[in-house]
KEKE-3310 file (N, C-alpha, C; in steps of 0.2 Angstrom, whole numbers, plus 5000, padded with zeros to 4 digits):
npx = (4960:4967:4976:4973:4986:4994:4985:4991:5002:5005:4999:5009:5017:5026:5018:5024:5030:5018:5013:5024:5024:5011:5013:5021:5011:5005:5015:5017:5004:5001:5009:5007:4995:4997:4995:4980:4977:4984:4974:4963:4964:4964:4952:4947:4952:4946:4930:4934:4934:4922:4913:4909:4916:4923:4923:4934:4932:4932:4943:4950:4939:4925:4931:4938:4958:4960:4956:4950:4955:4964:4982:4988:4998:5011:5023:5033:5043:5059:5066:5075:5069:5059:5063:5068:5060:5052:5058:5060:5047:5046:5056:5048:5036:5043:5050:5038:5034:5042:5043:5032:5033:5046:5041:5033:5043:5052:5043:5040:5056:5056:5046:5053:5064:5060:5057:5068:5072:5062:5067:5079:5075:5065:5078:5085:5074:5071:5085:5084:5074:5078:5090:5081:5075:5084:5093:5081:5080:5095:5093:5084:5089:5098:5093:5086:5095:5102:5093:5092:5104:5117:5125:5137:5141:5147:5139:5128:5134:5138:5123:5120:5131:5126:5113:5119:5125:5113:5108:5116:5115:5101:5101:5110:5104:5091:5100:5104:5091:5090:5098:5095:5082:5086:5093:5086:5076:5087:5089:5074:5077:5086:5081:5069:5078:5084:5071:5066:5078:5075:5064:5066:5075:5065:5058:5067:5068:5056:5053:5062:5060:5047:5049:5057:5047:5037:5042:5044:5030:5027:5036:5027:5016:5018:5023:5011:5005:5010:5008:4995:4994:5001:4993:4983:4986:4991:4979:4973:4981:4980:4965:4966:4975:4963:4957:4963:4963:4951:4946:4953:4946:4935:4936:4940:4929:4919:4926:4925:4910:4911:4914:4909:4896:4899:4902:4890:4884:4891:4890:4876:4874:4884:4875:4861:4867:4873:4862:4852:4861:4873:4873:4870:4884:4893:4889:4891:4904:4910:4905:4913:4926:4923:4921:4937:4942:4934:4938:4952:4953:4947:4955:4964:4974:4962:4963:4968:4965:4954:4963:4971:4966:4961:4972:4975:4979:4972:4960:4950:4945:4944:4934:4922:4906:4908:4915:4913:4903:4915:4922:4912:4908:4919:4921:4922:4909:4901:4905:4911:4905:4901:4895:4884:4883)
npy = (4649:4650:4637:4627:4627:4636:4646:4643:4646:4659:4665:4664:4674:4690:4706:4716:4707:4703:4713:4720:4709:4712:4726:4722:4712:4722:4730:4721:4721:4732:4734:4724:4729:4739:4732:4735:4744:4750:4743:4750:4763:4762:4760:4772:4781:4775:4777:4793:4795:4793:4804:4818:4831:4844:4863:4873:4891:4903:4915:4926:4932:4933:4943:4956:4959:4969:4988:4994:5007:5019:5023:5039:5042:5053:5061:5072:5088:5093:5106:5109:5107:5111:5125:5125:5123:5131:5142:5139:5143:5154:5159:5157:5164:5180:5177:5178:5191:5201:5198:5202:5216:5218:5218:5228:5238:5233:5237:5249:5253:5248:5258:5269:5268:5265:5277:5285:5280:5282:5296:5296:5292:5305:5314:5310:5310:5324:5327:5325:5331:5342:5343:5340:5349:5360:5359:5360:5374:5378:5377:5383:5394:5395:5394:5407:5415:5412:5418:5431:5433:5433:5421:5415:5424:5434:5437:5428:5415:5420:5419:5407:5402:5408:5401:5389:5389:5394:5381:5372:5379:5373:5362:5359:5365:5353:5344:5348:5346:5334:5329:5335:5329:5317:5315:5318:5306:5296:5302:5298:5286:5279:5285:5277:5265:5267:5268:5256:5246:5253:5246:5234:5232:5237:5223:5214:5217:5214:5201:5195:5198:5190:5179:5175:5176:5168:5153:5155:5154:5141:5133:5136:5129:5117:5113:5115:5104:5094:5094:5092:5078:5071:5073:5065:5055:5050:5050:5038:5031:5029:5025:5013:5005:5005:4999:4986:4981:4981:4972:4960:4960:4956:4944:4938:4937:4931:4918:4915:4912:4903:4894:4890:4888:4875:4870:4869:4861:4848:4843:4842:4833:4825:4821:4817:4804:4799:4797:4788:4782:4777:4777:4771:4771:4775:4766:4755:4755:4757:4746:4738:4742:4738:4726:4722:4727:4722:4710:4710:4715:4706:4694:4695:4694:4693:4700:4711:4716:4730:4739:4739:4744:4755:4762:4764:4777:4779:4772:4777:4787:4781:4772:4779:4781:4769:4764:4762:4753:4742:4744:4739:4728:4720:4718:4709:4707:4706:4697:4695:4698:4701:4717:4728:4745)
npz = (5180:5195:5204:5219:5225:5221:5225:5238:5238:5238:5250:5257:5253:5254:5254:5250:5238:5232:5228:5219:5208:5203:5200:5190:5182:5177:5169:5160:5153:5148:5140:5132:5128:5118:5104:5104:5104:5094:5084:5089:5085:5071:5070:5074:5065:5053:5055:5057:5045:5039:5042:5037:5031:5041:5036:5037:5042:5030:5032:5030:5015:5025:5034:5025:5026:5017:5020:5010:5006:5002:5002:4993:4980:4976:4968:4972:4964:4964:4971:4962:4948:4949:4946:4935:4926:4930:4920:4907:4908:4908:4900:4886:4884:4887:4877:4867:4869:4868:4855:4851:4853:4845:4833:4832:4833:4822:4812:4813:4810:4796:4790:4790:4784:4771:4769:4768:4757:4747:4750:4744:4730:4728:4727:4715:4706:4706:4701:4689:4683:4686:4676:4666:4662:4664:4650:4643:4644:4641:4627:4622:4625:4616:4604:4602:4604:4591:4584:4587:4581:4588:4591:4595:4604:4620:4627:4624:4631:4643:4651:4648:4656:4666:4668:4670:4683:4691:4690:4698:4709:4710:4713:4724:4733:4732:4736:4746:4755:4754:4760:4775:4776:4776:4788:4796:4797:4802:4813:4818:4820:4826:4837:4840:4842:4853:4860:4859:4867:4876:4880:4881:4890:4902:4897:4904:4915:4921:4918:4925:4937:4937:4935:4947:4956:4949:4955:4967:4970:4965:4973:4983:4981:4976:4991:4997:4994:4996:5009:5011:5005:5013:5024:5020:5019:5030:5040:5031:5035:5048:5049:5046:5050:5063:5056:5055:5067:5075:5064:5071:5082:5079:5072:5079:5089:5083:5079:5093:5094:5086:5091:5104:5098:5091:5104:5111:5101:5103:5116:5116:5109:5116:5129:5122:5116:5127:5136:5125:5118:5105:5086:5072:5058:5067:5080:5075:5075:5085:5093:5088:5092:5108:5108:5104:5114:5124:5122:5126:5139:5146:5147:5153:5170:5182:5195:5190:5180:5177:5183:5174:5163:5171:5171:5156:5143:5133:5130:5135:5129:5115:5117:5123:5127:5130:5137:5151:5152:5148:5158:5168:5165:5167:5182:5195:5201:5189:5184:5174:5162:5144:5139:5133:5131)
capx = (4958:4972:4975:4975:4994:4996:4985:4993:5010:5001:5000:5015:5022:5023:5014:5030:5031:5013:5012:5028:5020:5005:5015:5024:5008:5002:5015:5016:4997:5000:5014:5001:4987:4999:4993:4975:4976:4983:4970:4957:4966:4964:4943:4944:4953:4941:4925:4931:4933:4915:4911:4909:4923:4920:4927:4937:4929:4937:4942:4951:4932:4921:4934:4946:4959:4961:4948:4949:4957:4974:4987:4990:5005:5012:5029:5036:5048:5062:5068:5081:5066:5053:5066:5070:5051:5048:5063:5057:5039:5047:5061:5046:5035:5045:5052:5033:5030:5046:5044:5026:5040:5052:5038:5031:5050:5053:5037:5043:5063:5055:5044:5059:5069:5057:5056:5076:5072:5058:5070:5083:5071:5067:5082:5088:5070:5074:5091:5083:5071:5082:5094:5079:5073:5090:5095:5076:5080:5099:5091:5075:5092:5103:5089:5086:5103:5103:5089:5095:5114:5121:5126:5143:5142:5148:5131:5125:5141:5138:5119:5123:5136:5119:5110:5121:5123:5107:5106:5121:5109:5094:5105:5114:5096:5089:5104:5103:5084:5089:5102:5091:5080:5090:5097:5079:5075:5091:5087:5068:5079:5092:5076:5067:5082:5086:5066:5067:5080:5073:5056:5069:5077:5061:5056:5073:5069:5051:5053:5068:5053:5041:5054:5057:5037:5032:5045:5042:5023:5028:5037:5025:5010:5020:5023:5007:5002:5015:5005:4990:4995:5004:4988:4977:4986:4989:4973:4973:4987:4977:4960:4969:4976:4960:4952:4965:4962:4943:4946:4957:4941:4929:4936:4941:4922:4916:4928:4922:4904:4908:4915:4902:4889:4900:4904:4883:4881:4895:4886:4869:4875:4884:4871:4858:4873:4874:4853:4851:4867:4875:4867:4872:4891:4895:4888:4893:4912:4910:4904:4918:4931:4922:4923:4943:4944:4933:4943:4958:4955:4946:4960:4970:4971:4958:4964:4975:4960:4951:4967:4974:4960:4961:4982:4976:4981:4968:4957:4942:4945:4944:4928:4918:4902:4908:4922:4909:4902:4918:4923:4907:4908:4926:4921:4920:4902:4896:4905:4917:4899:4901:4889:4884:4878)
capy = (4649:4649:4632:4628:4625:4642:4651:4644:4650:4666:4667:4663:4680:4695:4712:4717:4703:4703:4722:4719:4706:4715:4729:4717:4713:4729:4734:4718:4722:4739:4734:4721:4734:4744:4729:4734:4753:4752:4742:4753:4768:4761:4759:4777:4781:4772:4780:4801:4796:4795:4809:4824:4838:4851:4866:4881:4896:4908:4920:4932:4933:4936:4948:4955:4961:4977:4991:4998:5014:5018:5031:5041:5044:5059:5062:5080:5092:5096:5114:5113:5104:5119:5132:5123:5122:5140:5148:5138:5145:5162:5162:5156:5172:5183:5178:5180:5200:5203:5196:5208:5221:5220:5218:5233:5244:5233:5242:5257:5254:5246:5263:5274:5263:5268:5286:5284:5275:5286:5303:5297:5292:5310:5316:5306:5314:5329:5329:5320:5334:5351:5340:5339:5358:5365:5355:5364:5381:5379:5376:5390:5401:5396:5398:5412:5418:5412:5421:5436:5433:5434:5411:5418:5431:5434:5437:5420:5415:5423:5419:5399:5401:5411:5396:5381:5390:5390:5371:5370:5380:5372:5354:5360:5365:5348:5340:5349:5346:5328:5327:5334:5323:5311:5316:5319:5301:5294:5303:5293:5276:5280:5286:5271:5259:5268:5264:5249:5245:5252:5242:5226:5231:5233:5216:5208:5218:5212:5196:5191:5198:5186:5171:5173:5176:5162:5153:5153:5153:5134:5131:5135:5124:5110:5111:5114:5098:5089:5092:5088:5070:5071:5072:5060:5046:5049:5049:5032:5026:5026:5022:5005:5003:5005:4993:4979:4981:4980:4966:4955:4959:4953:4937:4932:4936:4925:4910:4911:4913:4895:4888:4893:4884:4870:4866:4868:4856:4843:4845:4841:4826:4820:4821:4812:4799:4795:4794:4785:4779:4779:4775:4770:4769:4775:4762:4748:4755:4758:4739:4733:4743:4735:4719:4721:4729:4717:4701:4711:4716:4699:4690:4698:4691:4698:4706:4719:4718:4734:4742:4740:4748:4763:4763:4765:4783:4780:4768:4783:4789:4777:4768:4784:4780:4761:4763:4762:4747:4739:4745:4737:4721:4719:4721:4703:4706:4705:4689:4694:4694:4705:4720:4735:4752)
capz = (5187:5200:5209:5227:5226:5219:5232:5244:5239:5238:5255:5262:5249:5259:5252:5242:5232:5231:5225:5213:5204:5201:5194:5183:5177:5173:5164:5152:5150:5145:5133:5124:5125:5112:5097:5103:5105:5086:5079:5090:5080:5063:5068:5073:5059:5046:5058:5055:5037:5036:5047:5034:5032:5041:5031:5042:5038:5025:5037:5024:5014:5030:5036:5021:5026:5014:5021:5004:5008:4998:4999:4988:4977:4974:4968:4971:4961:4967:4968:4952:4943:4947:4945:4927:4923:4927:4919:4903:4903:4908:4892:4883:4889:4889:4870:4864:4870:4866:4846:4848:4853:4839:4827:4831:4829:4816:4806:4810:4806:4791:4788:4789:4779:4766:4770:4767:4752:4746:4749:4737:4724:4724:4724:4708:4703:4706:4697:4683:4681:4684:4671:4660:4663:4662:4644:4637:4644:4637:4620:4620:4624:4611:4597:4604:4603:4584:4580:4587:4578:4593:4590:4597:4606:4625:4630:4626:4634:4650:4650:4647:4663:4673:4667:4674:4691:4693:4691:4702:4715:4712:4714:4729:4737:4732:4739:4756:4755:4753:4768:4780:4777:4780:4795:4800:4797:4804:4821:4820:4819:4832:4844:4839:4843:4859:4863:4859:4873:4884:4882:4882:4898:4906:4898:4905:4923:4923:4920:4930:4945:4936:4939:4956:4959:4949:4956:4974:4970:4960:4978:4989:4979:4979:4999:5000:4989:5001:5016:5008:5003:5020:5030:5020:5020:5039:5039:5028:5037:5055:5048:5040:5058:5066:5054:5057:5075:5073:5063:5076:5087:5076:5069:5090:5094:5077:5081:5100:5094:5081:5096:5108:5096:5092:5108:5112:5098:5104:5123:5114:5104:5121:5132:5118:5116:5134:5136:5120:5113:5099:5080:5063:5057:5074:5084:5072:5075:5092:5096:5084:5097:5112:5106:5105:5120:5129:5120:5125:5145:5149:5144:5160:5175:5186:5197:5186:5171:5179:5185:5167:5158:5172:5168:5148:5143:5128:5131:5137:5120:5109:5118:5122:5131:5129:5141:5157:5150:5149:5165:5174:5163:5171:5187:5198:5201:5186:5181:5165:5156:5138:5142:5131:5136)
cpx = (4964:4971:4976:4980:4996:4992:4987:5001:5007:5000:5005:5020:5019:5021:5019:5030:5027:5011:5019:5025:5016:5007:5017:5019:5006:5006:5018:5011:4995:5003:5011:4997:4991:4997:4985:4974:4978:4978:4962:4958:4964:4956:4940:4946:4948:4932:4928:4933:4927:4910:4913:4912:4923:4925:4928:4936:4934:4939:4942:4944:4927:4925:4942:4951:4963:4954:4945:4952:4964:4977:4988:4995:5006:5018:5032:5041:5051:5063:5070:5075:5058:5057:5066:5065:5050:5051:5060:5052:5040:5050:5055:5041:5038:5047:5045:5031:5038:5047:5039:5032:5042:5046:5034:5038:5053:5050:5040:5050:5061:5053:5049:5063:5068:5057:5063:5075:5069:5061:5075:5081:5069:5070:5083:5080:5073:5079:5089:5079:5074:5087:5089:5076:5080:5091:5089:5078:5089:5097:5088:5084:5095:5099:5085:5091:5103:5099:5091:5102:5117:5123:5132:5146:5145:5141:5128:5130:5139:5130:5118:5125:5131:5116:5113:5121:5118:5105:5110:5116:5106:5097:5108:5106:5092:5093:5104:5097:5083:5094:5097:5085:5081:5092:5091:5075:5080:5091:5080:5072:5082:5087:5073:5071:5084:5077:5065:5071:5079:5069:5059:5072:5073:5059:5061:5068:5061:5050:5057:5063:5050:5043:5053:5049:5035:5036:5044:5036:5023:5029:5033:5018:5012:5021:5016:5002:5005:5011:4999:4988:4996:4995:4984:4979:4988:4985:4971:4975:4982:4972:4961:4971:4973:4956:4954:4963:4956:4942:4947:4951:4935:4928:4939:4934:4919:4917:4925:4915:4903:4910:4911:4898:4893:4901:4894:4881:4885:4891:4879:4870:4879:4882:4864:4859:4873:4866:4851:4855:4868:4874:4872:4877:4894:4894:4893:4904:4913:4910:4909:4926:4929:4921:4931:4946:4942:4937:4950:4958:4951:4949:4963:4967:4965:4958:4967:4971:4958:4957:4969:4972:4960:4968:4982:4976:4977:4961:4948:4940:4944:4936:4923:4912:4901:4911:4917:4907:4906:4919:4917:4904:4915:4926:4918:4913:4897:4900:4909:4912:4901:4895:4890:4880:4871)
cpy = (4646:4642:4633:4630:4634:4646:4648:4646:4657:4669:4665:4671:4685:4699:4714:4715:4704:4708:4720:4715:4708:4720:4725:4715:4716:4730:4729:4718:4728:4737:4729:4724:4736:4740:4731:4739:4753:4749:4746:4761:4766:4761:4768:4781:4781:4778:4789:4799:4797:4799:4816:4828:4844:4856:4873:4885:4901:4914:4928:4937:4936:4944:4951:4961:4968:4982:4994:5005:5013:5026:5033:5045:5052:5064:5070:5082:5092:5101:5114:5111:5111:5124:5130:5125:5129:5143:5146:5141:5153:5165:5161:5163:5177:5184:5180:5187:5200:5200:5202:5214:5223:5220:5222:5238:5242:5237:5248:5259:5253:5252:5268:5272:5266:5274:5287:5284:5281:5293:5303:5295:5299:5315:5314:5310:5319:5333:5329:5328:5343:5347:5342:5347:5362:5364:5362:5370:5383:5381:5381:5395:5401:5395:5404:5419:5418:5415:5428:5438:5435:5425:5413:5421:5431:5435:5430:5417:5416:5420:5410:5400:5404:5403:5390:5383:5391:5383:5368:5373:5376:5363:5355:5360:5358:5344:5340:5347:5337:5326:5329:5331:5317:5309:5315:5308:5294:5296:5298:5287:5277:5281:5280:5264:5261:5267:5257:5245:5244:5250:5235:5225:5233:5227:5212:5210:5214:5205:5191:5191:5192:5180:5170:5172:5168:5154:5149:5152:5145:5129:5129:5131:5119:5107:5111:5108:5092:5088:5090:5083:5067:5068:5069:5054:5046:5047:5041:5026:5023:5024:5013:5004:5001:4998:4986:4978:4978:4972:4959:4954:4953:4945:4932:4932:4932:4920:4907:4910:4904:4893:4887:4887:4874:4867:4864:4861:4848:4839:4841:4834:4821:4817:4816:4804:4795:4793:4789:4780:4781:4777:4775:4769:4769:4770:4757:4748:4755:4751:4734:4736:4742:4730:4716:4722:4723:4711:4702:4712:4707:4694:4689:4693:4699:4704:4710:4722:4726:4741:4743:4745:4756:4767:4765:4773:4784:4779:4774:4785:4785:4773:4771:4782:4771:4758:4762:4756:4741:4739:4737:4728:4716:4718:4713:4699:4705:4699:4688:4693:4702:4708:4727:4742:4751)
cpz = (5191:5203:5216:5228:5224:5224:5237:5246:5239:5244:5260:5256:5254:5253:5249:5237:5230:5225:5218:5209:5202:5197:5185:5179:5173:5171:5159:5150:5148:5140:5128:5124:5118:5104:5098:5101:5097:5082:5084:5085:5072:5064:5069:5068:5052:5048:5055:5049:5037:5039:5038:5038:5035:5041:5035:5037:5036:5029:5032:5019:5019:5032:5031:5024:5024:5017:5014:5004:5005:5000:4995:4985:4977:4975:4966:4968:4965:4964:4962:4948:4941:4943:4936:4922:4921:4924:4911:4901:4903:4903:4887:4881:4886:4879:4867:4865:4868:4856:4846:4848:4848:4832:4827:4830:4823:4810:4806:4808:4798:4788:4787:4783:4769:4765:4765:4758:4746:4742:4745:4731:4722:4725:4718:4702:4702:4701:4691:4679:4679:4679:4664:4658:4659:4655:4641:4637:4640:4629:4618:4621:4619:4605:4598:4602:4594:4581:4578:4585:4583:4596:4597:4602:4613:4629:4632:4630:4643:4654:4652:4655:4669:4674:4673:4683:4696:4694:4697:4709:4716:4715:4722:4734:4738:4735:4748:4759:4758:4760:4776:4782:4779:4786:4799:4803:4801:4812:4823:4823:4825:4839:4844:4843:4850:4863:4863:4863:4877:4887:4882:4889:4902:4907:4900:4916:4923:4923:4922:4938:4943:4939:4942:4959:4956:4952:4962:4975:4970:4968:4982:4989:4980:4985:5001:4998:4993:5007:5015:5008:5010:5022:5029:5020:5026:5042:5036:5034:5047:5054:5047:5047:5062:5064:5055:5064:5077:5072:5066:5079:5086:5073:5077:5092:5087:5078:5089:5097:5091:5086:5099:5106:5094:5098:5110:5107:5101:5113:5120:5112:5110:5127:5129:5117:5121:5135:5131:5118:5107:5092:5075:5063:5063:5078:5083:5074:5081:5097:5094:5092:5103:5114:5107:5111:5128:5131:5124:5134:5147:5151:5149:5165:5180:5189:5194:5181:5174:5180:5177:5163:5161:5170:5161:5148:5137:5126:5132:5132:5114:5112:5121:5128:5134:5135:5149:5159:5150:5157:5171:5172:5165:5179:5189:5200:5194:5180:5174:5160:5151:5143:5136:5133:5130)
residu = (UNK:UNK:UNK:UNK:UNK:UNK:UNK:UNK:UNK:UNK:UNK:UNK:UNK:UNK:UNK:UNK:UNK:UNK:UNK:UNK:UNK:UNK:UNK:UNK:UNK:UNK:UNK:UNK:UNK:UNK:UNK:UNK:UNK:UNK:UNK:UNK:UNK:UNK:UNK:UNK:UNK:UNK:UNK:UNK:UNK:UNK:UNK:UNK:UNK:UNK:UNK:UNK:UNK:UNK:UNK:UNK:UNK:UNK:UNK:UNK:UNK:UNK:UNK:UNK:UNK:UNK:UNK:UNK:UNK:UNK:UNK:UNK:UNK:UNK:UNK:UNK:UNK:UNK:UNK:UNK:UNK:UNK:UNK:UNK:UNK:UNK:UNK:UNK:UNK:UNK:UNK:UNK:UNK:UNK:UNK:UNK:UNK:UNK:UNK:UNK:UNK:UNK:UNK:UNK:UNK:UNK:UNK:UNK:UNK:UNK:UNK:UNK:UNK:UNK:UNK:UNK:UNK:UNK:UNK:UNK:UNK:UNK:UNK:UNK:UNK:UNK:UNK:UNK:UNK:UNK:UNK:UNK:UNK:UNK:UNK:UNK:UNK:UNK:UNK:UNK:UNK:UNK:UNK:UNK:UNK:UNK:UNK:UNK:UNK:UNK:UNK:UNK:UNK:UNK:UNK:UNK:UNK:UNK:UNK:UNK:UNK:UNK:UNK:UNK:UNK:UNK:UNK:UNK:UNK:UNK:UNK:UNK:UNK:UNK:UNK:UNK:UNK:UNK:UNK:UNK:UNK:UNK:UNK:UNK:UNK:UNK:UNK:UNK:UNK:UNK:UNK:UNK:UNK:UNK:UNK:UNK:UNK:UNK:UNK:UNK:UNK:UNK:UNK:UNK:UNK:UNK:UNK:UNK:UNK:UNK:UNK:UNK:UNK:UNK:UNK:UNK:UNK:UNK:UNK:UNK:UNK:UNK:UNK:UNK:UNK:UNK:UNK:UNK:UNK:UNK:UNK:UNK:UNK:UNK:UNK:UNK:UNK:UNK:UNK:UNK:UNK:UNK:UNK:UNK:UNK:UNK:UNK:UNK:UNK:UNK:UNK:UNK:UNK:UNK:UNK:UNK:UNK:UNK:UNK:UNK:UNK:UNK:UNK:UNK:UNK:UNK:UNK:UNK:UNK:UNK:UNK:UNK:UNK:UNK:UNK:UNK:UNK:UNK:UNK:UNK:UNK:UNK:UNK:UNK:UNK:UNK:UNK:UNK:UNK:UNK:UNK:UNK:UNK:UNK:UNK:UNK:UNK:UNK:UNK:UNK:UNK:UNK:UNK:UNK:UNK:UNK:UNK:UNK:UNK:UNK:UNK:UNK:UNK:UNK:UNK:UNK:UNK:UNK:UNK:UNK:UNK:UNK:UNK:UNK:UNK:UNK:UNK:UNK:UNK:UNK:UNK:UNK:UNK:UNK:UNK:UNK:UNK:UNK:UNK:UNK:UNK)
# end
């Protein structure tokens, strides 16, 4: 308590001095609140330990993400790579009618072949038989001749020399017999081989067309396989756009919706809090930092104690519905007595 001697220096200080002092003292009473203000931190501190955790919603889960929609791959040929493909199935193709081809002129070179083959066999028959004919009719003549004593004679002679030119005919006859045949069968083969060409240079002219046909056909699937893939994943690609969008909506009107109820429930609990007070671990922490604050603004002189406590920058915060209590237990009228709400 002020002495006399001290208020009466008091009034002899003009209102400058007065008001400066007063500062001075407010701001060495803020600079020792700062040992209060930490040990009121450490009671709020210890206090939301034992508050259960409340655990930020999974957003990713509720809202994932993925819509499940994929593009899809689809890696195209290029030109050289069709061109190569088709020309492969087309030599491939082309080589199998063309073996049917050769394996049906082959039958028939092969039948000629034998024809050939055939037609000198009888010859060499032939020869083999007028050889064996002529020899017996040599024989029948010249015992003939001996029977008739005529071994000798010109007759036989001349008769023999009918004989062999005969055989020279009938050889000459079988030989022509046997060339034109020949020639006959040698015309087949030459017709044959000149058919045969010409069914190969169609098979070249037809399937050089097939080429190009299957060709361009191989092109124009693939492009149209291009635009296909093209417009689904387009399709994809805006759907997966619309859905992230969607998403932003839904997880902004979700969060507002937890805020909304938390802030209703925070509203609930400090409207009950200020009617009722505060209960259980809370309370007891509460009265522990109203105790500190009291021991700590009472301490002041008077007149600044009220001012100090409005000058704290935390002091509402840390003693919650306490902080009123303090206030009006500071207040000159009610004597510096402890008070709790």
């Amino acid at each position: 308590m002020a002495s006399v001697w001290d208020e009466l220096k008091d009034l002899f200080k003009s209102q400058s001095q007065k008001e400066e002092e007063k500062q001075n003292k407010l701001k060495d009473a803020l600079e020792r609140e700062k040992e209060v203000d930490s040990k009121l931190k450490e009671l709020d501190e210890q206090y939301k330990a034992t508050l259960p955790v409340e655990e930020e919603p999974d957003l990713d889960r509720l809202f994932p993400k993925d819509s499940g929609l994929k593009e899809m791959e689809y890696e195209a040929e290029s030109d050289e790579e069709i061109e190569r493909k088709a020309k492969q199935k087309n030599d491939a193709d082309r080589l199998k009618e063309q073996n049917k081809l050769d394996e049906k002129y082959f039958a028939s070179f092969a039948e000629a072949e034998g024809d050939k083959i055939e037609a000198e066999q009888k010859r060499e028959a032939t020869y083999e038989e007028l050889g064996e004919l002529y020899k017996e009719l040599r024989e029948q003549m010249k015992d003939k001749a001996l029977a008739n004593g005529v071994a000798r004679g010109s007759i036989l002679s001349t008769k023999l020399r009918d004989l062999d030119d005969g055989r020279s005919a009938a050889e000459r006859e079988a030989e022509a017999k046997f060339d034109t045949d020949i020639a006959g069968i040698d015309d087949d083969l030459r017709a044959l081989e000149r058919d045969r060409e010409a069914a190969l240079e169609q098979l070249d002219l037809k399937y050089a067309a097939s080429l190009e046909e299957n060709i361009n056909k191989l092109k124009d699937e693939r492009d149209k396989k291009i635009r296909e893939y093209e417009k689904y994943n387009s399709s994809v690609r805006e759907k997966n756009a619309k859905y992230l969008q969607q998403r932003e909506l839904d997880i902004v009107e979700y969060l507002a919706d937890l805020a909304e109820k938390k802030n209703e429930r925070a509203a609930l609990e400090s409207y009950n809090e200020k009617k009722y007070g505060y209960s259980g671990e809370k309370r007891k922490n509460y009265e522990q930092r109203y105790e500190l604050a009291y021991d700590f603004y009472s301490s002041l002189s008077p007149d600044i104690a009220l001012e100090a406590l409005e000058a704290s920058p935390n002091m509402k915060y840390y003693l919650g519905i306490y902080y009123d209590a303090l206030y009006n237990a500071l207040k000159p009228s009610q004597e510096n007595k402890k008070s709790y709400y």
